[in-house]
C-alpha positions as CSV (number, residue, x, y, z in Angstrom):
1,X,-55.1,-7.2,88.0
2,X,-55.9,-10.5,89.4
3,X,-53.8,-11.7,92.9
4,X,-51.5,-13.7,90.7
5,X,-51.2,-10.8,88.1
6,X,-50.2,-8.6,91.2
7,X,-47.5,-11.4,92.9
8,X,-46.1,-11.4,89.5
9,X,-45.5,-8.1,89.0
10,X,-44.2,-7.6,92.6
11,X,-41.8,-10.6,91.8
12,X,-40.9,-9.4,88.4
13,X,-40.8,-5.3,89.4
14,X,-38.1,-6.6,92.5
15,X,-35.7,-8.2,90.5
16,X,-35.4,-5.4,88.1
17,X,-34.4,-3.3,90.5
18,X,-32.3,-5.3,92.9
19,X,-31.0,-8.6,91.0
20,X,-28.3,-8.7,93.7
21,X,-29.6,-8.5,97.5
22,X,-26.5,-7.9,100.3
23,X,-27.6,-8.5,103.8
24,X,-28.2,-5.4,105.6
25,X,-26.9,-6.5,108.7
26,X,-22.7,-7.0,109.3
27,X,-21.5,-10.3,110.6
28,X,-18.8,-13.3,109.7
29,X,-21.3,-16.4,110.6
30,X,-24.7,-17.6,112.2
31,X,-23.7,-16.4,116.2
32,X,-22.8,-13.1,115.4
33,X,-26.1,-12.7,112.8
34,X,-28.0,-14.2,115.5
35,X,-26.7,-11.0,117.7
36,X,-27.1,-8.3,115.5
37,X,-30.6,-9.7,114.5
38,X,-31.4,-9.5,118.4
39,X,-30.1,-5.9,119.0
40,X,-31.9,-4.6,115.4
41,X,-35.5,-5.0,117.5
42,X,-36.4,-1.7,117.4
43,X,-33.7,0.0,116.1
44,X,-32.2,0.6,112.6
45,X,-29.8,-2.1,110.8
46,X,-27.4,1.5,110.3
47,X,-26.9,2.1,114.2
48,X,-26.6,-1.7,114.8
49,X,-23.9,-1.7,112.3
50,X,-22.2,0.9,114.6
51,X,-22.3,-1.3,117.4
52,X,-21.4,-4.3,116.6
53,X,-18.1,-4.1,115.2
54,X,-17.0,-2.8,118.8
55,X,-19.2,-5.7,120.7
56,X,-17.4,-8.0,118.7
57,X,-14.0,-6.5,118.9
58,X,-14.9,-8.1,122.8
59,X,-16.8,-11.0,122.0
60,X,-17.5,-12.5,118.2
61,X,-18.3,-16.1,119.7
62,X,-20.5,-17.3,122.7
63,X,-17.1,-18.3,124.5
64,X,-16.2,-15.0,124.8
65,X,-19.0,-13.0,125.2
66,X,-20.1,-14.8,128.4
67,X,-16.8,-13.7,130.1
68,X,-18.3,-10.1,130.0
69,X,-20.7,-9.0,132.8
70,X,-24.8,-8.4,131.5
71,X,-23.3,-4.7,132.6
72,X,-20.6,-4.8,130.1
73,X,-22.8,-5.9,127.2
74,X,-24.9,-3.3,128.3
75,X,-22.8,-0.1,128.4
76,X,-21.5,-1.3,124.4
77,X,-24.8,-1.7,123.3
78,X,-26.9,0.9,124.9
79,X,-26.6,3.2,121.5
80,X,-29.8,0.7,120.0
81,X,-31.9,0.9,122.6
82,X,-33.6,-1.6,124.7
83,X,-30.2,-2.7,126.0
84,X,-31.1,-3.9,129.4
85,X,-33.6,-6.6,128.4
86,X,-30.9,-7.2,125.1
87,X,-27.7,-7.4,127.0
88,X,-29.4,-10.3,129.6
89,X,-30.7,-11.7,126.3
90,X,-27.0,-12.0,124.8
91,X,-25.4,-13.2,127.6
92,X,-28.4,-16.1,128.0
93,X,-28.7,-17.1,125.1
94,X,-24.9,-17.4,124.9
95,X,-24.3,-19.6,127.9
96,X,-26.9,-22.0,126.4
97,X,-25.8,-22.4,122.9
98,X,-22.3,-23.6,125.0
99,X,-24.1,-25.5,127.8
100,X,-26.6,-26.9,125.0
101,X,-25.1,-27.1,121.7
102,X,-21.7,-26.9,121.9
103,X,-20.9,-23.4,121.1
104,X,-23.1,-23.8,117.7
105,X,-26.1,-21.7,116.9
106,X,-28.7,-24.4,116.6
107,X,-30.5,-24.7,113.8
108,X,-34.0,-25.3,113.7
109,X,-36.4,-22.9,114.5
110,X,-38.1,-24.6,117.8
111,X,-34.4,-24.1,119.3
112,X,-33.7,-20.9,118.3
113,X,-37.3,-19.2,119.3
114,X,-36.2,-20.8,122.9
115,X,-33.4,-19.0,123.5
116,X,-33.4,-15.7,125.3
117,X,-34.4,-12.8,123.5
118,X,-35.5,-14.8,120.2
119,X,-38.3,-14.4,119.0
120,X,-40.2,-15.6,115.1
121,X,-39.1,-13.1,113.1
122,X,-35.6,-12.9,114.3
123,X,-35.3,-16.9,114.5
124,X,-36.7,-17.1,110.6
125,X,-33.7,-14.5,110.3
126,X,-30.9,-16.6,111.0
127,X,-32.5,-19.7,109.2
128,X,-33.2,-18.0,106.1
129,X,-29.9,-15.9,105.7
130,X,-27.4,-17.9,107.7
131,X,-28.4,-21.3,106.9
132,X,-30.2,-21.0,103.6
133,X,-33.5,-22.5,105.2
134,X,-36.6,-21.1,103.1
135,X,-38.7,-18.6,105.7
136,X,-40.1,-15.4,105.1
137,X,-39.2,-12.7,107.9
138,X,-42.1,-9.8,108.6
139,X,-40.7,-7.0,109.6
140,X,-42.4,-3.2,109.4
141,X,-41.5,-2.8,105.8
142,X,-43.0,-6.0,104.4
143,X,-46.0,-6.3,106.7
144,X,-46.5,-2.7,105.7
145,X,-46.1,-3.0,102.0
146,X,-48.0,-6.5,101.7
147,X,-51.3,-4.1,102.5
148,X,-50.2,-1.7,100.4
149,X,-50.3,-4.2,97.4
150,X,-53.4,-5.1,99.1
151,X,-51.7,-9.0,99.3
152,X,-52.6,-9.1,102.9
153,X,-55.0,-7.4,105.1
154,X,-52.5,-5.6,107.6
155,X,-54.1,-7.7,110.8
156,X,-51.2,-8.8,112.1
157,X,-47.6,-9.7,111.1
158,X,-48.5,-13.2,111.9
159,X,-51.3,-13.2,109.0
160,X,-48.9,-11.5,106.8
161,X,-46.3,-14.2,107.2
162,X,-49.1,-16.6,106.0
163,X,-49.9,-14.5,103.5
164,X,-46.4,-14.0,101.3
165,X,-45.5,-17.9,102.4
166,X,-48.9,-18.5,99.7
167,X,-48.7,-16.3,97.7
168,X,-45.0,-16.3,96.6
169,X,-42.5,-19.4,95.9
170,X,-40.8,-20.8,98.5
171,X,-37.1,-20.9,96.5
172,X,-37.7,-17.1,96.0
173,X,-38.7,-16.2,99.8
174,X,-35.0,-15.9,101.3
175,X,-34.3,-13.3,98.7
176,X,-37.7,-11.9,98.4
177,X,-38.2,-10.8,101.4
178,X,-34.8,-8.8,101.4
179,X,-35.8,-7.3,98.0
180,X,-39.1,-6.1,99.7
181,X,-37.1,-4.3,102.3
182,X,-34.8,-2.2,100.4
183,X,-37.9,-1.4,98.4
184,X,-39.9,-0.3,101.4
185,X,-37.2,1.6,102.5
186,X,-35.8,3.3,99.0
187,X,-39.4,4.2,97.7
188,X,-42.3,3.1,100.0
189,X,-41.8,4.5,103.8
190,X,-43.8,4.6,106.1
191,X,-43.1,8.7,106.4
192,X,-42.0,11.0,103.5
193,X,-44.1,8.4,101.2
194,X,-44.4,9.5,97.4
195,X,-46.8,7.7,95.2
196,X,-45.3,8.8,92.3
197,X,-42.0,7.2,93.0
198,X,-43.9,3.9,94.8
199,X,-43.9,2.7,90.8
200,X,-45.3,-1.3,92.2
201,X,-48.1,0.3,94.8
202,X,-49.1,2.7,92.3
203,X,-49.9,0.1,90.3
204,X,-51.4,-2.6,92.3
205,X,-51.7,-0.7,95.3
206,X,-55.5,-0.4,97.4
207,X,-57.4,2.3,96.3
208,X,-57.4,3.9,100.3
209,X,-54.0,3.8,100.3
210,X,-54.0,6.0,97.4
211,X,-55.7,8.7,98.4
């Protein structure tokens, strides 16, 4: 198969099997994505799901949430892990949405990877699924799975953004890159892998991989 051949079955193999795509991640709007998105950073969009229902039974809104102590924050979230550097990263990030744009998530990616705690992947995020803004997240399970299809060489997550940002279409990337998750997750992981269930790698995949 030829690179295109390959994209196309990916593309194709995707919809199949998830036409509809929920986001993984509970919230109501773009501030309290933007949270859970922060507090997923090493942990598992399950246990984050756990936690935030009871942060934002405190605090759903940057209004509230900076009338709790960094402490506070901290003692709810420490269940995900990280939660000192994430609970100062809430509360900042917080105070300058309200000091800086009125209590509004901002949205464009130079303001977002500012803010405290925000980084690329969880700035694309909030622009692809709370604003509809074409990006292409990399997390574990696409950068891993774009070398498995051998659609990237597995440098760096930064190379593997550039990567599926060629090789796919942009109307498709806010979906895509969803779709690639569950699939990494449901029948290519990192652990426990079987090739014979892994139908799109086995196809496409690198021959090392393979083995």
């Amino acid at each position: 198969m030829t690179k295109q051949e390959r994209v196309k079955f990916v593309i194709n193999t995707l919809e199949k099997i998830y036409p509809e795509v929920p986001i993984p991640l509970k919230h109501k709007d773009a501030y309290t994505l933007l949270i859970a998105v922060l507090l997923s950073a090493q942990s598992t969009d399950a246990r984050v799901n756990t936690i935030t229902p009871i942060l934002f039974a405190k605090a759903d809104n940057p209004y509230d949430m900076v009338t709790l102590s960094v402490e506070e924050i901290r003692e709810i979230i420490k269940p995900v892990g990280l939660s000192p550097t994430k609970s100062k990263g809430i509360y900042g990030l917080s105070k300058i949405i309200i000091e800086k744009f009125n209590g509004k998530v901002p949205q464009t990616f130079e303001d977002l990877e500012a803010l405290p705690s925000v980084g690329h992947k969880t700035a694309s995020v909030v622009m692809s699924q709370a604003f509809g803004f074409p990006a292409f997240p990399v997390d574990t399970h696409i950068h891993r799975l774009m070398y498995r299809w051998n659609l990237s060489n597995g440098k760096n997550v930064q190379q593997t953004e550039k990567d599926a940002k060629r090789l796919f279409p942009k109307e498709i990337w806010n979906k895509l890159h969803l779709q690639i998750i569950f699939y990494g997750r449901e029948f290519s992981p990192a652990r426990g892998w079987n090739i014979e269930k892994d139908i799109i790698t086995k196809t496409i995949g690198r021959k090392s991989v393979l083995k």
